[in-house]
N, C-alpha and C positions, 0 to 999 in steps of 0.2 A: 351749495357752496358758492360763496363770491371771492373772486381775486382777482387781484390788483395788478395788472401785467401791462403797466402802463407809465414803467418809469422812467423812462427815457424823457415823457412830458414835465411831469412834476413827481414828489416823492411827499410822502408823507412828513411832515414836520415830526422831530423825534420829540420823547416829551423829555427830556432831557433840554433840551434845545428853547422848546417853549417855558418850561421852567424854569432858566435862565432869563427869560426876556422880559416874564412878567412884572419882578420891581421895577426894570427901566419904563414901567408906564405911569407907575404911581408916587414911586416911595423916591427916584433918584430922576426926575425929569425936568430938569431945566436945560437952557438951551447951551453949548458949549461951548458957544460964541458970546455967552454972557460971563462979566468978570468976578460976578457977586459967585456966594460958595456953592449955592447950587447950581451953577453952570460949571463952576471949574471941578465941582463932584463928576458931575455929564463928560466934561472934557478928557479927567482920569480913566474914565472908562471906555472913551473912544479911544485914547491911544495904546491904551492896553490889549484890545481888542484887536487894533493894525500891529502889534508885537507880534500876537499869538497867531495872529492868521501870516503876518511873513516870516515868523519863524518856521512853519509847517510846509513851505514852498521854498523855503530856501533865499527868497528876498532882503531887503533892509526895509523897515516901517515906511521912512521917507519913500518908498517905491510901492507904497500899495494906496491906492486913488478909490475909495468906496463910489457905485454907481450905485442905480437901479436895477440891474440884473446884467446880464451877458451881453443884450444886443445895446445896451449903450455902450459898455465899454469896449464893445467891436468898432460901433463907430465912432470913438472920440481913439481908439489907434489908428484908424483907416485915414480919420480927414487930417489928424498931427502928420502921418508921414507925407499925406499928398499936398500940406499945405507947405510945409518944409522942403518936401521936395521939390516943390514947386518954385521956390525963392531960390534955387541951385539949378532951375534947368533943367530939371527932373520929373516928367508927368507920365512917367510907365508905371505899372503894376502890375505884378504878379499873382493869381491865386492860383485856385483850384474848380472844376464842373461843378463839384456836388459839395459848396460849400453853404450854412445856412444862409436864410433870405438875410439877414442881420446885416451879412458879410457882401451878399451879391450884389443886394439892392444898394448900398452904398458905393459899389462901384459904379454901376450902373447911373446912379446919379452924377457921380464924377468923370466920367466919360459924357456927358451932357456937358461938362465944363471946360471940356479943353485934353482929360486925361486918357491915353490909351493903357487897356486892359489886357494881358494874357491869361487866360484860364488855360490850367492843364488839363490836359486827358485823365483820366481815373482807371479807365479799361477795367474790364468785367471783373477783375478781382476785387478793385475798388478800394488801391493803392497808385500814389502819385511815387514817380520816378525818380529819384536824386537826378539821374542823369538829363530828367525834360529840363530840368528847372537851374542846372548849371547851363543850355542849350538858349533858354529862354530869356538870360538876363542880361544888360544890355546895360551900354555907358549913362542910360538918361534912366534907369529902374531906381523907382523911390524907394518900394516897400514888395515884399510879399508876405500873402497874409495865405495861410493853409492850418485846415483845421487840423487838432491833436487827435480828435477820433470824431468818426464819422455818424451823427444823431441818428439815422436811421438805420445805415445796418453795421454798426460799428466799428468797423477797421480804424485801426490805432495805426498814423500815419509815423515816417521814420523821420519824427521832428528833428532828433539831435543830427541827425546827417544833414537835413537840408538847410537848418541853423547854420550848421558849418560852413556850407557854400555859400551862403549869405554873408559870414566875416568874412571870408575869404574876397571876396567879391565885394567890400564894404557896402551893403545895401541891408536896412533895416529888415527884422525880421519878426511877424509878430505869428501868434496862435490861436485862434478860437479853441480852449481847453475847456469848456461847461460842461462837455461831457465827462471829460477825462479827470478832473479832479475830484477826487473825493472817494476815486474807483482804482485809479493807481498812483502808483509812486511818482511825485513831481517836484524835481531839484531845480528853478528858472539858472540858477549860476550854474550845473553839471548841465545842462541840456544849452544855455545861450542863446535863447531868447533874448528878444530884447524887449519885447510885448506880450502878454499874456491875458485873458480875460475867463471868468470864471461868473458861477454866479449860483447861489447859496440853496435854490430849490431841489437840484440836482441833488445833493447831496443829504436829505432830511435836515434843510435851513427852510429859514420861509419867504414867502416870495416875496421879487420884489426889491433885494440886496443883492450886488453883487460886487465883482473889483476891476479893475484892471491895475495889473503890475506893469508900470515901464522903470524901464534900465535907470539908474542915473545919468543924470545926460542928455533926457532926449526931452526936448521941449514941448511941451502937450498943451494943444490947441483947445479950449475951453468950448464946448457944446451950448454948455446953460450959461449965460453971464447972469450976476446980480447980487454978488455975495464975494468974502476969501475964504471959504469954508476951501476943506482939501487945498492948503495951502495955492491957493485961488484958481485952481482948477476946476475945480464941481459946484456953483453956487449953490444953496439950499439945504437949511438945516438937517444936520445926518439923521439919520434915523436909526437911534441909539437901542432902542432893543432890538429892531432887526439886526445889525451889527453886533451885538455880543449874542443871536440868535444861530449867527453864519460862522462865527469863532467859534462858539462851543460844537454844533453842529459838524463841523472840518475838523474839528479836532477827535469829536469820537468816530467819524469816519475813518478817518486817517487810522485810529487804535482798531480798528475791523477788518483793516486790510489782507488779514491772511485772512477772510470767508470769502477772499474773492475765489481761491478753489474749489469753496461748494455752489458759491452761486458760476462759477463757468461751468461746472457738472452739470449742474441743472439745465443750462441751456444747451449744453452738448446732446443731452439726453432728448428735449424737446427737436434738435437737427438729427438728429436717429433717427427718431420715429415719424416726426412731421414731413420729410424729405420720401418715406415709404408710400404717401400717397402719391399714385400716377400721376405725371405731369406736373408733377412740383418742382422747386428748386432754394438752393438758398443763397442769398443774394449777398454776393461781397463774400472774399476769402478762401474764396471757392478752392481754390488751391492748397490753402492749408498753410501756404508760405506767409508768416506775415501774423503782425499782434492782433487781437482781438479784446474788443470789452468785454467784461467778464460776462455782461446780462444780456447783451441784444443780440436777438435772433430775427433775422427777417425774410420772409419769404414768400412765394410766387404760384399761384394757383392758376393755372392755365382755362381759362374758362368760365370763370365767373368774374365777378365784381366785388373789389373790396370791401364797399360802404356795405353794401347786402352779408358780408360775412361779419364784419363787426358789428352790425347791428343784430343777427343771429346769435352772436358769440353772448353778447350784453345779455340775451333772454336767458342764457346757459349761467350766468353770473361771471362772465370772463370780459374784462375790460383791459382792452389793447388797441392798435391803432393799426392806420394804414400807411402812418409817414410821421411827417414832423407836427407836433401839435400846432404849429406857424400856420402851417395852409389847408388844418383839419376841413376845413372849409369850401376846401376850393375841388372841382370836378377834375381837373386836369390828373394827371397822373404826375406821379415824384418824380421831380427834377432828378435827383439822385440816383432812381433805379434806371431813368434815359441816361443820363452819364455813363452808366455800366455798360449801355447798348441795347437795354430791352426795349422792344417795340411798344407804343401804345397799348396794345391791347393785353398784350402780358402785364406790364406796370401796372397795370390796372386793379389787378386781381392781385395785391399784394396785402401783406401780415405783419407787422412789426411787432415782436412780443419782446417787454423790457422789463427786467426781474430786477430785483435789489438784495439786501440784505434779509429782510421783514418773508421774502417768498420762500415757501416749504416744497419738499419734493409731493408731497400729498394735492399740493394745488399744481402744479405741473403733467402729475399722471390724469387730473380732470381735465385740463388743456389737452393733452394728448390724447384724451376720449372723444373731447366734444369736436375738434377741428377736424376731424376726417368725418363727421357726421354730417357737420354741415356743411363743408365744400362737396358731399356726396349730394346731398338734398337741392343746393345751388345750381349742380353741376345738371340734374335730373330736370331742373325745370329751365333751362338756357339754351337757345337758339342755336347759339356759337357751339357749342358744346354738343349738339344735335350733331351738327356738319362737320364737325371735327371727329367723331365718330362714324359717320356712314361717312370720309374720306373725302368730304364736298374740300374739305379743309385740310392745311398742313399744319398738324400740331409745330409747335416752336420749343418749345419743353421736351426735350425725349423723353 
């Protein structure tokens, strides 16, 4: 059996979705920026397609800005409020620990120019405070930017409240939601945001497309120049069947949304039994207090090493991950599961299992065979795990 426990990365384009996109390759492609009929056919269909995608969010068309996916239109919010802010006297920021690289790194760079950063604390549930973040805001604060739910172990932050403090406080407020659309309910006008960003893979769209919604009002600082495309915000011609790809796509997610109480069963069931193996844990929520995504479960195996369990898993036909597909790459352990307060060498030995719509309880009960088999077999040939048994060691996991 092969399955797909890995969508929190990407998601399968639905055919639905891809079957809509294919006449915009052939039969209706011209540019939309051209005046003749096949551009202004192209043109028809891009604006329909910014209807139907800020009717499902609750927006106005003129407020939805097409990108390349999530992490551009994190950063074309990030450098609008810090460049604005910056013309008022304003070079503070607000985020969050375990926000994506899209989001960090861009501060990061901005703090090289003059800008000071506050990241909040997350603490092991892996929920930020209303109360840090009315503590943390200050007369010179441009922007906080805090994601809607968390890529790797999912907690669904309490946006509408901390939107609130933000009018209150008149400092912009934007959301990394990529995760969170497509999966729950999002009103930008009931919640007040004022930025928003999204992006179409997530959701069975295809890569590659994505949005950012700002408020009307807020002056948006151009990334790419070279063009008025996106009413001269986005140079370069749209990419007109990915866009009616991301519109159809959001719209039959959105019509799916009551399977999100079979797809949270499922993951409930996989925190049952996957939590039963000694020295595990599951990361983020711990408490029980607090929303969660319906599909991501993520967890912590005391004694081995990630890469060694997902490349086990893979032989078993089980494709998952140990973090964000961003830094599949990278040896260090998730920034996110340090946030929470795990030690290096716990972070290490983590699981990120992310279900969708497409995943059955039949592929789940194989998850829940094969991953205590092979954290057993891991566990059986590891050093650490030697010493932590004959008591050389202090387990960290009870």
């Amino acid at each position: 059996m092969r399955v797909y426990a890995d969508n929190a990365a990407t998601t399968r384009t639905s055919r639905k979705a891809l079957d809509a996109m294919l006449p915009y390759f052939t039969d209706v492609f011209g540019n939309p920026s051209s005046l003749h009929t096949y551009g202004q056919e192209a043109k028809t269909v891009l604006e329909d397609a910014r209807e139907r995608i800020a009717n499902i969010i609750g927006a106005k068309p003129k407020e939805i800005y097409f990108t390349s996916g999530g992490s551009e239109a994190d950063n074309q919010a990030i450098v609008t409020a810090a460049i604005n802010g910056a013309n008022k006297s304003k070079k503070h920021i607000i985020s969050s620990k375990f926000e994506h690289h899209a989001v960090l790194h861009t501060l990061q760079k901005l703090e090289k120019q003059g800008f000071e950063v506050t990241l909040l604390d997350v603490y092991e549930d892996g929920y930020v405070r209303p109360e840090d973040l009315e503590k943390a805001i200050r007369e010179d604060t441009a922007l906080v930017t805090i994601m809607f739910a968390n890529n790797e172990i999912g907690t669904v932050q309490p946006i509408k409240k901390l939107a609130e403090i933000c009018k209150e406080k008149k400092v912009l407020f934007h959301t990394d939601a990529v995760q969170a659309v497509g999966h729950l309910e999002i009103n930008v006008a009931d919640l007040g945001v004022d930025m928003l960003s999204l992006s179409a893979h997530k959701f069975h769209g295809p890569n590659g497309i994505g949005v950012l919604y700002a408020r009307n009002g807020i002056m948006l600082r151009n990334l790419i120049e070279g063009g008025a495309q996106e009413r001269g915000k986005r140079a370069g011609t749209e990419n007109i069947p990915a866009i009616v790809g991301m519109a159809v796509a959001l719209e039959e997610a959105v019509s799916k949304l009551d399977d999100t109480k079979r797809i949270a069963g499922l993951r409930d069931k996989l925190i049952s039994e996957l939590t039963k193996i000694p020295h595990s844990k599951l990361n983020g929520g711990n408490g029980g207090n607090g929303e969660r995504l319906p599909g991501i479960a993520n967890f912590c195996f005391e004694g081995i090493e990630g890469e060694s369990l997902l490349l086990l898993l893979d032989d078993d036909g089980i494709a998952a991950s140990s973090g964000s597909a961003c830094t599949s790459g990278s040896l260090d352990p998730s920034h996110v599961l340090l946030a929470l307060g795990l030690p290096h060498e716990v972070a290490h030995g983590s699981l990120r299992i992310s279900l969708s719509d497409e995943n059955t309880e039949e592929e789940v009960d194989h998850i829940i065979k094969c991953v205590p088999k092979v954290v057993e077999y891991l566990r059986n040939m590891s050093p650490v795990w030697d010493e932590l048994q004959k008591g050389e060691k202090q387990y960290v996991i009870q």
